[in-house]
Every structure is written in C-alpha cells, then in structure tokens.
C-alpha positions as CSV (number, residue, x, y, z in Angstrom):
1,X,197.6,66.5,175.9
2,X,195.2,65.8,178.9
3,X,195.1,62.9,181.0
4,X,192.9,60.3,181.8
5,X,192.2,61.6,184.8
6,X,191.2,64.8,183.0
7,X,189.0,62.9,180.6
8,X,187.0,61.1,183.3
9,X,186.3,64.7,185.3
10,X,185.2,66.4,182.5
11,X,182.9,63.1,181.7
12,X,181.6,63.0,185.8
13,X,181.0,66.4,185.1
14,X,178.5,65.4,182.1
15,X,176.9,62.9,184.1
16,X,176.4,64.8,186.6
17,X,174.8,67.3,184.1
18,X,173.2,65.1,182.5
19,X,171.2,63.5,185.9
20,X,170.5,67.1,187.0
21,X,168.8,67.7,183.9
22,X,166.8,64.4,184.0
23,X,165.6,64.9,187.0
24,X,164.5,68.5,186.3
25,X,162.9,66.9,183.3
26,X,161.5,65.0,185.2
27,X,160.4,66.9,188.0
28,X,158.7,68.9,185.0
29,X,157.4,66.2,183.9
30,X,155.6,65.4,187.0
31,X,154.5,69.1,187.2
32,X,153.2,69.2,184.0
33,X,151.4,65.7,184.9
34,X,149.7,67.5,188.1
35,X,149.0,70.8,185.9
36,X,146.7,68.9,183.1
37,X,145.1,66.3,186.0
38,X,144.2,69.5,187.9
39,X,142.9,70.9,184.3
40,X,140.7,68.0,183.7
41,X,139.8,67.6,186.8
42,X,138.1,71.2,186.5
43,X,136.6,70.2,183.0
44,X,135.2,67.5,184.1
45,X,133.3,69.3,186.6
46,X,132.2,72.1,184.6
47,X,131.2,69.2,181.8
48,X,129.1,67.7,185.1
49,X,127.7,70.9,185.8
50,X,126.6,72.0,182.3
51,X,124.5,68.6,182.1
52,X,123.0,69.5,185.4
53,X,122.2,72.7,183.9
54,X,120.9,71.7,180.8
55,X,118.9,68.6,182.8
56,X,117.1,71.8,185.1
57,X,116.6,73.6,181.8
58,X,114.8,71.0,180.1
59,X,112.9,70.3,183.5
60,X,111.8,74.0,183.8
61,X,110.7,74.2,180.2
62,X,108.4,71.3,181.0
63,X,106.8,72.6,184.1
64,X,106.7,76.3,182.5
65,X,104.5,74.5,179.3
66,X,102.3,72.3,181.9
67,X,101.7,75.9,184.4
68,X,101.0,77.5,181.1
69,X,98.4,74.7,180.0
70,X,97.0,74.8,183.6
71,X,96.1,78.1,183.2
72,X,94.3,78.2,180.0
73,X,92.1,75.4,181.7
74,X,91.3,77.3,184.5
75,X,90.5,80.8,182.6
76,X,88.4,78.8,180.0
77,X,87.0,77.3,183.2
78,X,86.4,81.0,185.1
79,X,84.9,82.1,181.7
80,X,82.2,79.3,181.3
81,X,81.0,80.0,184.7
82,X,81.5,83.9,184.6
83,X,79.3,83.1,181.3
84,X,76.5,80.9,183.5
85,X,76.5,82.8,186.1
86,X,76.2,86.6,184.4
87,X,72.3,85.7,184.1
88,X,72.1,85.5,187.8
89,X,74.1,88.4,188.7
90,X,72.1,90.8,186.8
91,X,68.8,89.5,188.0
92,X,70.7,90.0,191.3
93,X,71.3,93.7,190.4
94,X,67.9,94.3,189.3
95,X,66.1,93.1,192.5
96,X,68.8,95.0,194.6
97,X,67.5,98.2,192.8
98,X,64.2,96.9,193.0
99,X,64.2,96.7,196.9
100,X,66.2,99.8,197.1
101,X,63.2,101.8,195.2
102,X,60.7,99.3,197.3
103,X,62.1,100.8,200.4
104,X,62.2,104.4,199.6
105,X,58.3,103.7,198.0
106,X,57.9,102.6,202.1
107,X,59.4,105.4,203.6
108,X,57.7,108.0,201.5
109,X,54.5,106.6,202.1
110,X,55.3,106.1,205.8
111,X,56.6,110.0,206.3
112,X,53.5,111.0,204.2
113,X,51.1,108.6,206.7
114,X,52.8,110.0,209.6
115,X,52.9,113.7,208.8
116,X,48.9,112.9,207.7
117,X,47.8,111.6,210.7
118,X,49.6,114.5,212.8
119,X,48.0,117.0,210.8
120,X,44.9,115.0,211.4
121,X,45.4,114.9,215.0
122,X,46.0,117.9,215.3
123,X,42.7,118.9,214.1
124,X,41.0,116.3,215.9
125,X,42.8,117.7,219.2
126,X,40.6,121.4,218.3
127,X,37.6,119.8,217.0
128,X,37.4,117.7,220.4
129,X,38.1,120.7,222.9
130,X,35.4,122.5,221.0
131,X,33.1,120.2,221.7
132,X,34.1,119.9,224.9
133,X,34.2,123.8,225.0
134,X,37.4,123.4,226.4
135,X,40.2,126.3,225.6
C-alpha cells in the first residue's frame, strides 16, 4: 500500500495542477476580457462614425434640395427677364442693320459725289484753258 507521504505528493501535485490551471484560466480570462473591450471599443467607434455619416447625409440632402430650389428661382428669374428684355434686343438688331445699310447708303453716295465732281472737274479744268486758250 502507499504511504502517507505518497498520498500527500500525489495531492501537492494536484494542487499544484490545479493553481496552474486557475491561473491560466485566469490569465484567459483576462485576455478574453481585453479581446471583447478592444472589440467594443472598435464598435463603438464605427457605431459613432455611422451617425456622423448618416448626420452629413441628411445634411447634404438638405443643402442639395435648397441648391436645387435656388436654381429654379434664378432660371424662372433669367427667363422673365430674357422674356422683357427680347423686345429690346431685337429693336437693337434692327437699328444695328439699319445703321449698317445707313452707312453704306453714305458711302455710296459719297464715292458717287466724289467720283462726280472729279469728272466734273475735270471738265471744268478743259473748259477753263479753252477759254483761256491755254494748251
């Protein structure tokens, strides 16, 4: 049979056993503890970062709808006066044509004047030396 002494090895061997597996437990434990905290900690910012997200979203939306109304304003606005203003435009137009057909009209009758009184002058020039008698 074994001894006493044999009994009480065997059992500080189990102890020992025993407190190197609670500690690993627990050293696991502690890991594990560090593992999810680190986990969550990374959750919580994405959860933070989705609702900043989502907060710019909306905000976007909002300014994209008021740009959007702005300009519907301002291109009724550019039509209205386009629409006033089309009346004095043409009248524009038709006066610039009107002065450009004014100004040839001019310079016509100026090149006709001028190549009339040359002519004229010219005959004037003969008429003169013959009654001057001078050749």
């Amino acid at each position: 049979m074994t001894s006493n002494d044999d009994i009480l090895r065997a059992l500080g061997r189990v102890e020992e056993g025993v407190r190197r597996i609670r500690e690993d437990f627990q050293e696991e434990k502690h890991n594990a503890h560090e593992s999810r905290a680190v986990i969550h900690a990374r959750l919580d910012s994405q959860a933070k970062q989705i609702g900043h997200l989502d907060t710019t979203v909306a905000i976007s939306g909002g300014v994209d709808a008021q740009i959007r109304e702005e300009i519907k304003a301002l291109k009724e606005t550019v039509d209205r006066n386009h629409a006033s203003v089309q009346p004095a435009l043409e009248e524009w137009k038709r006066m610039k044509t009107l002065g450009v057909g004014i100004s040839g009209l001019i310079a016509f009758a100026g090149l006709t004047i001028g190549g009339i009184v040359a002519y004229i002058g010219d005959g004037t020039v003969s008429a003169i030396r013959h009654w001057l008698k001078i050749n």
